[in-house]
N, C-alpha and C positions, 0 to 999 in steps of 0.2 A: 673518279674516286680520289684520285692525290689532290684535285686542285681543291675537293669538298676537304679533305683533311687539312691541308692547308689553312683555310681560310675558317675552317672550325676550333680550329688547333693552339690556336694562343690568342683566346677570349683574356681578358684584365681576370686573373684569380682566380682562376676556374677551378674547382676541386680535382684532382689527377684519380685516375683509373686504379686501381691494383698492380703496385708491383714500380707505379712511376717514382718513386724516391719521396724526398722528401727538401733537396734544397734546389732552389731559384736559378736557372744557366742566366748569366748576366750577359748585357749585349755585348761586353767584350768577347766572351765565350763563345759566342752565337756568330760572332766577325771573327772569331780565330777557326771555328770550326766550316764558315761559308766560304773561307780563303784556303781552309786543305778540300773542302769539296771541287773549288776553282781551279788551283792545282791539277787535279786527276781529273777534272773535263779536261784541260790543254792536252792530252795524251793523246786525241782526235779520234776521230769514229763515230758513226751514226748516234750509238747510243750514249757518249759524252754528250751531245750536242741536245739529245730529248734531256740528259741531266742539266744539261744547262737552260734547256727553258724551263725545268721543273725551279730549277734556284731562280731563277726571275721571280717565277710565280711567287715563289718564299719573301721574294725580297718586297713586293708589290703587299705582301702578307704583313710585314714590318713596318714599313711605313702606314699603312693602314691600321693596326691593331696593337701596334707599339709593341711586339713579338715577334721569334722566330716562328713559323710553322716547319711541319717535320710531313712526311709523307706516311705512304699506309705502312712501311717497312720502318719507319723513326719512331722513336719512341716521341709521348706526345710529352710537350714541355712541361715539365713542375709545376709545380705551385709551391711556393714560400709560405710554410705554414707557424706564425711567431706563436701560436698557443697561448701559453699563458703570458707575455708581451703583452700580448690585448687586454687581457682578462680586467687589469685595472678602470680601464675604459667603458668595458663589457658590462661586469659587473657595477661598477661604482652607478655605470646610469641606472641598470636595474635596481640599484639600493634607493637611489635619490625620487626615482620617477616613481616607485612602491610606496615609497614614503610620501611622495604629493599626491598620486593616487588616493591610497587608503585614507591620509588626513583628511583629502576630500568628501571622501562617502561614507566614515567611519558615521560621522555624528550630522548626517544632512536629515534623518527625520528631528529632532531635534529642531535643525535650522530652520527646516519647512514651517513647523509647530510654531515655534516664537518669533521668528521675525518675518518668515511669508504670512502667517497666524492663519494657515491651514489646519482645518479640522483631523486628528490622527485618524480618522478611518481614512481622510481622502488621501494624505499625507503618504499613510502607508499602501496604500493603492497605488501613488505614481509610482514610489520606491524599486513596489514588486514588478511592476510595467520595466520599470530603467533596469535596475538588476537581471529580470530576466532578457532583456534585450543585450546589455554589457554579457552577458553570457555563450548568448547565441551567435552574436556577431563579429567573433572568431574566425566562425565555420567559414564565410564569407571570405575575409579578410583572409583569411588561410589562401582560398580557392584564389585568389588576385595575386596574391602572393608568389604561388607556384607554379602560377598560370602565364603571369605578364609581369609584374615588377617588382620580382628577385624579394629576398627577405632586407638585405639593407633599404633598398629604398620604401619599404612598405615600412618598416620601422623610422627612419629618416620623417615618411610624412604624418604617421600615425602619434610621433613625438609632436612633433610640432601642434597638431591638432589637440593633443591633451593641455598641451603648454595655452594654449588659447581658451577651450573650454574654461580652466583652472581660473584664467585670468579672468574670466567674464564672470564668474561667479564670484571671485574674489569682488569684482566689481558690483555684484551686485548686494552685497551684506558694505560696502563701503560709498557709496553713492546713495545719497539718500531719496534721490529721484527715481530708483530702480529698488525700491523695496518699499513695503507700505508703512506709515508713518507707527510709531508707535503705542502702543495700547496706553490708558491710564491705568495707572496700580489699584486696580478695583478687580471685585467677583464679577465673574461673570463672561457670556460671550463677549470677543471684539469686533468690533462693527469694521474696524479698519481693515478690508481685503484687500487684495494687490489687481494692480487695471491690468488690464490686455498687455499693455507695454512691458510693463515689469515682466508679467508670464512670458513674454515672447521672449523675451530675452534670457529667462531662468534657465528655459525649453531651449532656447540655441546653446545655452554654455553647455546641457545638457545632452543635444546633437553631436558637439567636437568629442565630449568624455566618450561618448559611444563609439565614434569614430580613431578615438586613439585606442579604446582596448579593441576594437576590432583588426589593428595591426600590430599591437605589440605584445598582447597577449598568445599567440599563435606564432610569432617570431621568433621573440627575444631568448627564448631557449636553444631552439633549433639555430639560430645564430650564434648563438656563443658555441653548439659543440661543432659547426662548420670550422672553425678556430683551431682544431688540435686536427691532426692526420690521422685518420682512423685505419690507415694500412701499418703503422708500428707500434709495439708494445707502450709506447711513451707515450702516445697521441691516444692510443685506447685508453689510459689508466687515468689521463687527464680529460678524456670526456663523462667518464665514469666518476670523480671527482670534482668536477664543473656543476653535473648534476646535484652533488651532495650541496656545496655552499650556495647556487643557485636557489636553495631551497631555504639555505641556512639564513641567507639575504632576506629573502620574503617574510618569515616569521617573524625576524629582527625588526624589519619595520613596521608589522603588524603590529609588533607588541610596544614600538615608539608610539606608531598611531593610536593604537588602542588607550596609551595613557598619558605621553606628554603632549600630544598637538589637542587631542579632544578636552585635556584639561586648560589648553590657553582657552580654547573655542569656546566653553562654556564659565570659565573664570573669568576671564581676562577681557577679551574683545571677539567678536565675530571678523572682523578685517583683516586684523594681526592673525589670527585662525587661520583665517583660508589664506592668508597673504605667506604664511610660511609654505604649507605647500605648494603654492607658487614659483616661490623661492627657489625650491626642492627641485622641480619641477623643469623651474629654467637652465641650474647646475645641471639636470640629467641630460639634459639634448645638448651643453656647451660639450660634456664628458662623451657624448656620441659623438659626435663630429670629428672630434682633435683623434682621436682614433681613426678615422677613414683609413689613410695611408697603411696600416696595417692589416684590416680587416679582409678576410678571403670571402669571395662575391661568388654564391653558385649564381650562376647564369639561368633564368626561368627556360624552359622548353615549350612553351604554351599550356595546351590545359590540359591537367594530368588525368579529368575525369572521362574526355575523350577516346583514349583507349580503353578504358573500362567499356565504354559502352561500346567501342567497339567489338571486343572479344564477346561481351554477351549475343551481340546479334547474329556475331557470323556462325557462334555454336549454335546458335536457334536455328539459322536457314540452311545449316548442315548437321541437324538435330537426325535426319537420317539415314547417314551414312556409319557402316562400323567401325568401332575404335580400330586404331592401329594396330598392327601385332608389336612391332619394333617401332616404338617412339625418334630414336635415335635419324632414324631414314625415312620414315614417312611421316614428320610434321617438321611443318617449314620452320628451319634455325638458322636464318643467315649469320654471318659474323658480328660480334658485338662491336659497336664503334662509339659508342658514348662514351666520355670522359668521366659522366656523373655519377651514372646509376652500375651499380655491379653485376655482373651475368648472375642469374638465378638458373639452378639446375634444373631439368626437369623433376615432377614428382607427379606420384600417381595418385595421389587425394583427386577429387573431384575431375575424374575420368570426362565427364562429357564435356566440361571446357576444353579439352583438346580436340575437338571437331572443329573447334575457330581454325587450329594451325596444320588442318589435312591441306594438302594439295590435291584436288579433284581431278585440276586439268593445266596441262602447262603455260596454259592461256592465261591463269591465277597467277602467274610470276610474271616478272618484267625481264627483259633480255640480261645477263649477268648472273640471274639469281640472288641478288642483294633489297632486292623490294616488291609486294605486291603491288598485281597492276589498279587492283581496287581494296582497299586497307579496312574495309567494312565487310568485305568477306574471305578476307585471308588475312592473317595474324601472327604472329611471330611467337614461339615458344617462350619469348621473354615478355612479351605481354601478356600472354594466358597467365605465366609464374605470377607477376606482380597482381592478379584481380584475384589467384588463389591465397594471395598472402593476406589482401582487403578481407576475404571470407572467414580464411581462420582468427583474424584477429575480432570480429565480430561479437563469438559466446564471449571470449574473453573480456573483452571493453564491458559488456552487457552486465557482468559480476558489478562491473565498479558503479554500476548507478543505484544498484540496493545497497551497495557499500554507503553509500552518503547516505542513503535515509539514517543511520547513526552518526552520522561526524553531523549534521546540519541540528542537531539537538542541541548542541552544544553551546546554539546561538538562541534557543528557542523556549524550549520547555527547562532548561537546567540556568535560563536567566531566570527563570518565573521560580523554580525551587526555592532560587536564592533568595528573591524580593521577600518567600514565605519562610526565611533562616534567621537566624540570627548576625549581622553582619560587621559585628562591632571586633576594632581589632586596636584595642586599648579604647583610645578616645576618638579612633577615624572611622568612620565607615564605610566601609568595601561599596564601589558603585556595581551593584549587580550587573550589568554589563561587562565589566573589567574582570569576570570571571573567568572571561575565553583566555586570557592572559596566559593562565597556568597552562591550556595546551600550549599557548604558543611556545612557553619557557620549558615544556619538555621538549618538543623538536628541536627549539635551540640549543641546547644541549646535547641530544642525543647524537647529531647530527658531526659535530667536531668529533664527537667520543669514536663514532662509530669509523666515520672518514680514516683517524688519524693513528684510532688506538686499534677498535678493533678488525678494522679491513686488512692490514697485512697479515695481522692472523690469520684472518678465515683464507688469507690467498694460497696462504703456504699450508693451510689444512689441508683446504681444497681445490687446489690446485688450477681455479679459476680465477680471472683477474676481478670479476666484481664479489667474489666470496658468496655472498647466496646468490643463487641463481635469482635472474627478474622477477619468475614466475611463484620463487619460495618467498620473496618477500614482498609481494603483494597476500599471498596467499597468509602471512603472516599477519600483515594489516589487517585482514578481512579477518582473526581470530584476535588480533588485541581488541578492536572494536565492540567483537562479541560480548569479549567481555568488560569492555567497559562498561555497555548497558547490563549484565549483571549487577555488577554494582553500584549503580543510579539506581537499579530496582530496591535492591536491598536499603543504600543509602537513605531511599524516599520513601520507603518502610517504615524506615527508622524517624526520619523527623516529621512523618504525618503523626505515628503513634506517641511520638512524645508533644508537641501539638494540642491532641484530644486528651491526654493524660497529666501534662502537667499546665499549670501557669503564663501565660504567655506573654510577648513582650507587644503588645500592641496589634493593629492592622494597618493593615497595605490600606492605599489609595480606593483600590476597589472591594476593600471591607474583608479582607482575607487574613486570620488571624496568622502573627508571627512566632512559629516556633521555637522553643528556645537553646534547639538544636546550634550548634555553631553551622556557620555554611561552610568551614572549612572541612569537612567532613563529604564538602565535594570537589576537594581537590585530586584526589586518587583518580577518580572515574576521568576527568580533563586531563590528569597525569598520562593515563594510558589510553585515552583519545588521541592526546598530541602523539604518542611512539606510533599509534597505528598507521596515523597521514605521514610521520616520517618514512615509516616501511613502505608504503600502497603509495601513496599519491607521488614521489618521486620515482618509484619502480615504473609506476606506470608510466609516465611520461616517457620514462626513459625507453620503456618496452616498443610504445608506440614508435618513437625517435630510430631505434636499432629496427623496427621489423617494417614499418613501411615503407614501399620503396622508395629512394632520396628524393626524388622531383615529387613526392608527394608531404614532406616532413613539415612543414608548415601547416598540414593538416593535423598532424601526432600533434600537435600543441593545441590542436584548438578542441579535441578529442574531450581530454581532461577537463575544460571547461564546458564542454554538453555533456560529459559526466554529473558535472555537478549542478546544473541548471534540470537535467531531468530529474538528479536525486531529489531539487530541493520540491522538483513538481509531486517527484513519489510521496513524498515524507505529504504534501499537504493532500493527496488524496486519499493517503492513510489517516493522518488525522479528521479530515471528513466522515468517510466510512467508520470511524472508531466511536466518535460522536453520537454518530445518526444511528448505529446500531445499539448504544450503553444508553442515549440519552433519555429512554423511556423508561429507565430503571434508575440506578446508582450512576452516575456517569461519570464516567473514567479520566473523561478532561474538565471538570467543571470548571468556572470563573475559579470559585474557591478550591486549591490545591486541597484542601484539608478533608471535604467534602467528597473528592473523587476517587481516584485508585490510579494515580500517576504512572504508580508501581507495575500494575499491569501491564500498562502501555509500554513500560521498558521490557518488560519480558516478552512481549510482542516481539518489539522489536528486536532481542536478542534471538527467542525463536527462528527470526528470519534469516539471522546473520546466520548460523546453521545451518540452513537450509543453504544458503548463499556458501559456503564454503565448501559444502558436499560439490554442489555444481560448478563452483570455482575448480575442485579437485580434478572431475572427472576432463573439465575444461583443454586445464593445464595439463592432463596424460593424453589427451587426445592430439596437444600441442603440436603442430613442425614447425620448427624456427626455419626462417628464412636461409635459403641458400642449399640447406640440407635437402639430402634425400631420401632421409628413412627419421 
């Protein structure tokens, strides 16, 4: 057991236990304190002499791992945690790789449309294929992640790969051999399609993008709060604050993307377009790198989903034996010796996962008492804890995917309001796209206000370091959203009836009369859209981040986005079903806004958000947070 602590014990950065400090023993320290151990072995006697092979072991520890190791009785060495040191690093890639990201995929149907001169049904068909794959491919990325190659290097190679997609697509709007020649300015179809080559090549740049959000969407959060020391007041308030401009970054360059790259992209040049996120793109990985020497490295454990299923099987194949009377002495809890993850107490939720940790028969332990002899039918009280903490987090996550069937309107049905608004703002006119903007510009906002003005308020109200609790301010997001679709209902009340009633200023594309409603009239609804993903969508992250257990946190990132890839699936099988049931009568989505009942559809949707908050409520009082026992 010393020579396993040993050699476990001063990994490069390893996060420290509870209770280990907070500053770095330098190898002077480490040679001043192994010369007073040499010291008191000179004293003679048997057990100097096992001290003295222990400090070999140590030393053999040092040269190997470029660390002291400490025994089961030493406390295990620090970790140097610089926090916000890093941050500049941390963040600045997340601002620059956001911003090449999003430049990228903001305006690619668009791209597809006029320079690949794909049809928009087929166009928006690969989209929703890529999208929903960038979504899902987290999950994955997560599991490699926490499994075998740590969050730095799954981010280190996931950059890189975005930095390469980015550039192949750059290359392919700038190479006139990798795109199809151009249409004549006439009506009508273009006969000019793109060959196999050009495809294969679209499809590869499109490969790397998938593969870069599949490690740095699921990382780069959980890496930046690995950064601050979550065992001191200063390290918790600063991953609690990480969160907030983490998010604050994201918006910011949504809303650069949203209006100054897509307006060169569609102005200016397609090359210069996609050659600035590029650009963006390459700064972010220079800004990852030059940072290394700082950054604290959890060490992977291998695959965290392994114990899970361990503990299910073994409570299944001692599914009949009776629970314990005293938990405490009859189910197996050897000492905690991990560095990474924190002891979880016992709790009595979900009573029959403790059959995994009976001891049946002494034959089930290995000689010491520190390990079973077969790990697939005996379990440790600290693994049953971490698969009860997977289970209650579950209802909860479950709230956030009806949650997006409202936030994903925002990009969908309330573009289409707009096209049928009036969009004139003196002599410019608003790109109904560019209307997501105004949420973005509320997060961005709310976000310094709340961090800077009104968080030490609520700390010293309430006496908690994040002022609402996690579980109040998602449950908050889940009621601003409600009512933002209240008001899109109402809004879109109002500009069908004036529409039919008064004068109007022309038709859409697809023949759908322009109301002479202003559209700014749907800024309010986007206004309190944007505060709700402020409250919900960083609580959550964060929820996941604090309650899963740590060897599994690379998974709490990739959460939020299968949040949102299944809301955007809810949302479209609702608008299916809404369709297919109205569309024998007045129908509620028609082509023509004017002709339908939009309106309805939001109340729908508000409906549910109700319904979503009663079951979010009951949720969050059924709650244990981790580590607790009642």
């Amino acid at each position: 057991m010393m020579l396993l602590s040993l050699l476990t014990g001063a990994r490069d950065q390893k996060q420290q236990p509870p209770g280990a400090g907070g500053a770095l023993v330098s190898p002077g320290e480490e040679e001043e304190e192994a010369g007073g151990d040499r010291a008191r072995m000179r004293a003679g006697g048997r057990e100097d002499e096992e001290a003295s092979r222990k400090l070999k072991s140590m030393d053999v520890d040092k040269a190997e791992n470029g660390g002291g190791g400490a025994g089961e009785e030493s406390p295990r060495p620090a970790v140097k945690y610089y926090g916000w040191k890093a941050m500049p690093f941390i963040i600045g890639n997340e601002t620059f790789e956001k911003l090449g990201t999003l430049g990228t995929s903001a305006n690619l149907l668009v791209y597809l449309t006029q320079v690949f001169h794909m049809r928009s049904v087929d166009a928006a068909t690969l989209l929703n294929g890529l999208n929903g794959t960038t979504s899902l491919a987290p999950i994955i990325g997560a599991f490699l992640s926490d499994a075998y190659l740590g969050r730095y290097l799954a981010l280190a190679i996931a950059s890189v790969a975005s930095l390469i997609g980015m550039f192949l697509l750059t290359l392919t709007a700038g190479a006139d051999s990798l795109h199809p020649a151009e249409c004549p300015a006439a009506d009508g179809p273009c006969g000019n399609k793109a060959s196999s080559y050009q495809l294969a090549v679209l499809f590869m740049a499109f490969a790397f993008l998938v593969l870069g959000s599949a490690g740095i969407r699921p990382c780069s959060m959980p890496f930046g709060a690995d950064q601050f020391n979550p065992h001191t007041e200063s390290g918790r308030r600063g991953i609690n604050s990480f969160f907030n401009w983490y998010y604050f970054t994201f918006t910011a360059a949504m809303m650069i993307s949203a209006t100054v790259i897509i307006y060169v992209q569609s102005n200016v040049s397609w090359p210069i377009g996609l050659g600035i996120p590029t650009a963006l793109m390459f700064l972010a990985c220079v800004l990852f790198f030059m940072g290394t020497k700082l950054y604290v490295r959890v060490t992977p454990e291998g695959s965290p989903f392994t114990s899970v299923v361990q503990v299910l099987g073994a409570a299944l194949k001692k599914r009949s034996l009776k629970q314990p009377k005293d938990p405490k002495q009859d189910l197996f809890d050897p000492p905690h010796t991990s560095a990474m993850v924190t002891k979880l107490a016992h709790t009595d939720q979900f009573r029959c996962l403790d059959k995994a940790a009976i001891v049946a028969s002494p034959e089930e332990v290995r000689p010491g008492g520190a390990a079973p002899a077969d790990p697939w039918r005996l379990c440790s009280v600290q693994q049953v804890e971490e698969v009860k903490c997977l289970i209650r987090i579950a209802p909860v996550w479950s709230t956030g995917i009806i949650y997006y069937v409202a936030v994903v309107q925002q990009s969908t049905y309330v573009v289409l309001g707009a096209l049928q608004s009036d969009r004139r703002l003196g002599n410019f006119h608003i790109p109904a796209a560019s209307f997501t903007v105004f949420a973005m510009l509320a997060q961005t906002l709310w976000i310094p206000f709340y961090d800077r003005l009104l968080l030490p308020r609520l700390r010293k109200m309430t006496g908690k370091e994040e002022g609402f609790t996690l579980l109040q301010r998602q449950g908050i997001g889940i009621v601003l959203s409600t009512v933002a679709m209240v008001i899109s209902a109402i809004v879109e009340d109002r500009r069908r009836a004036i529409a039919l009633s008064q004068p109007t200023l022309g038709t859409t594309i697809t023949g759908g009369a322009i109301s002479a409603m202003s559209s700014l009239w749907m800024v309010p609804q986007l206004m309190v859209l944007g505060l709700s993903e402020a409250f919900n969508l960083i609580s959550q992250i964060e929820f996941y981040y604090k309650e899963i257990p740590e060897h599994m946190r690379s998974v709490a990132g990739a959460l939020a986005f299968c949040n949102l890839a299944l809301g955007n699936y809810l949302s479209g099988f609702l608008v299916t079903i809404v369709h297919r049931t109205t569309g024998s009568g007045r129908n509620w989505l028609a082509q023509d806004l004017n002709k339908g009942r939009l309106d309805l559809f939001y109340w729908t949707i508000a409906g549910i958000g109700v319904f979503n908050f009663i079951y979010f409520v009951i949720c969050a009082r059924w709650y244990r947070f981790k580590g607790t026992s009642n």
